[in-house]
N, C-alpha and C positions, 0 to 999 in steps of 0.2 A: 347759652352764654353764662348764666348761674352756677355753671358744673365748673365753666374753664375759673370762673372767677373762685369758687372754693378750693380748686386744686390749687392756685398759684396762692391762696390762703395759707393753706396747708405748709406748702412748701416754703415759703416766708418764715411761717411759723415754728416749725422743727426747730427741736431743741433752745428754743428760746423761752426765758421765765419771766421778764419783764411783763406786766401787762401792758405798761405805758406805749413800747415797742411794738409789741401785736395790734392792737389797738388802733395805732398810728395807722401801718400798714392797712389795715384793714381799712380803715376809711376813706387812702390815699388809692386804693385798689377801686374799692367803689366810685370817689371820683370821679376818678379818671375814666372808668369803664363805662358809667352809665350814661346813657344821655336825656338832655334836657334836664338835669339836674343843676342845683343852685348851693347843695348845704349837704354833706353827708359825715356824720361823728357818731359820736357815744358822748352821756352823759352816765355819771356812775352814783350809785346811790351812797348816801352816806347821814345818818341820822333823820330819816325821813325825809332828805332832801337831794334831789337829782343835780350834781358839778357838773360842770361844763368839763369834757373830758378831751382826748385827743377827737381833733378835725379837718376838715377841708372845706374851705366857703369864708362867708364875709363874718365878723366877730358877731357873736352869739351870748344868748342869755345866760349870765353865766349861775343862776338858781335856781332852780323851779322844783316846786312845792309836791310832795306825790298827792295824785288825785286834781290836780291844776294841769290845765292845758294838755294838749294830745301826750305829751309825753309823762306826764306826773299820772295823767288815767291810764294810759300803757301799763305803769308801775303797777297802781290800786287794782286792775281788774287782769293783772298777770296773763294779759295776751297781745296780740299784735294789733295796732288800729290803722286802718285805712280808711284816707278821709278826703275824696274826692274834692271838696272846695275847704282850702281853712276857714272862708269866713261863716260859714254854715254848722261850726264846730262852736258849741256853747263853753265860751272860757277859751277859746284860742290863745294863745299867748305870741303875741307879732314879734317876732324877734327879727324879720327882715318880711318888711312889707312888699316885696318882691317875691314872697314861697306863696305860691295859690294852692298844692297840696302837699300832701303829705303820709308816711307812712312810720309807722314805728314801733318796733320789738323787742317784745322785753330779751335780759341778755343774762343767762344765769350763770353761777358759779358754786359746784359743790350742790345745791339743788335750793341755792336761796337768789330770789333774784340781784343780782349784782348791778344792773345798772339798765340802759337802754339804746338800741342801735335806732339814728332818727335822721332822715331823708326826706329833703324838701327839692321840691319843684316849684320853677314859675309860672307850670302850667295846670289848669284846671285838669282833674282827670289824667295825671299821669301815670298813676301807680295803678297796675290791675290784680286780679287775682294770680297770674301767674310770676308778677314781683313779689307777691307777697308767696308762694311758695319757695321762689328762690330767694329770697333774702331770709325766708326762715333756715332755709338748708346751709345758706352760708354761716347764719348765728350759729345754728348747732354745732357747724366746725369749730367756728371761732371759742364756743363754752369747751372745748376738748383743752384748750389749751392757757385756759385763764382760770 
């Protein structure tokens, strides 16, 4: 499923330099494709602090601190976190008390982290190790073109 979703990545993405555009796309791709999902964006870093970037879901935190909550530590420790229960995550930060997990990867550009791809669920335990190979495969596409 990961493969068809980076091809149609790709393809969306050709010849386009906006990142706001890829971006969109990209999270209206995951969306729609994944299921049992609740939240799937980008947050983009910008003076030590993670924006709220293009999305898909209910309105969202629009700052968070690197090193705060799953996505600020995504940034600090520059890898992907998979986190079976939010509430068992020390410094969660609830942005929709309806996400029970979550995953999230950092998202580079040029070879400095740029910002972060962040996927919530309503369900305990949805993300496994083979989302987290495939959404890293997808990011990778997605840094060829931002």
């Amino acid at each position: 499923m990961y493969k068809n979703l980076t091809t149609q990545l790709e393809s969306l993405s050709e010849g386009v330099t906006y990142h706001v555009t890829i971006l969109s796309n990209a999270a209206a791709i995951l969306f729609n494709s994944l299921e049992d999902i609740n939240w799937a964006g980008f947050y983009i870093l910008q003076d030590n602090t993670l924006l709220l970037g293009p999305f898909q879901g209910k309105p969202a935190c629009m700052k968070i601190p690197v090193g705060k909550g799953v996505c600020g530590t995504a940034v600090a420790q520059n890898e992907t976190i998979l986190v079976r229960n939010v509430h068992e995550f020390p410094g969660h930060i609830a942005c929709d008390c309806a996400s029970n997990s979550e995953i999230v990867i950092p998202l580079h550009s040029k070879g400095e982290i740029y910002g972060v791809l962040d996927i919530d669920s309503p369900s305990i335990g949805r993300f496994t190790e083979d989302d987290r190979n495939g959404l890293e495969a997808f990011v990778s596409v997605l840094e060829k073109f931002i």
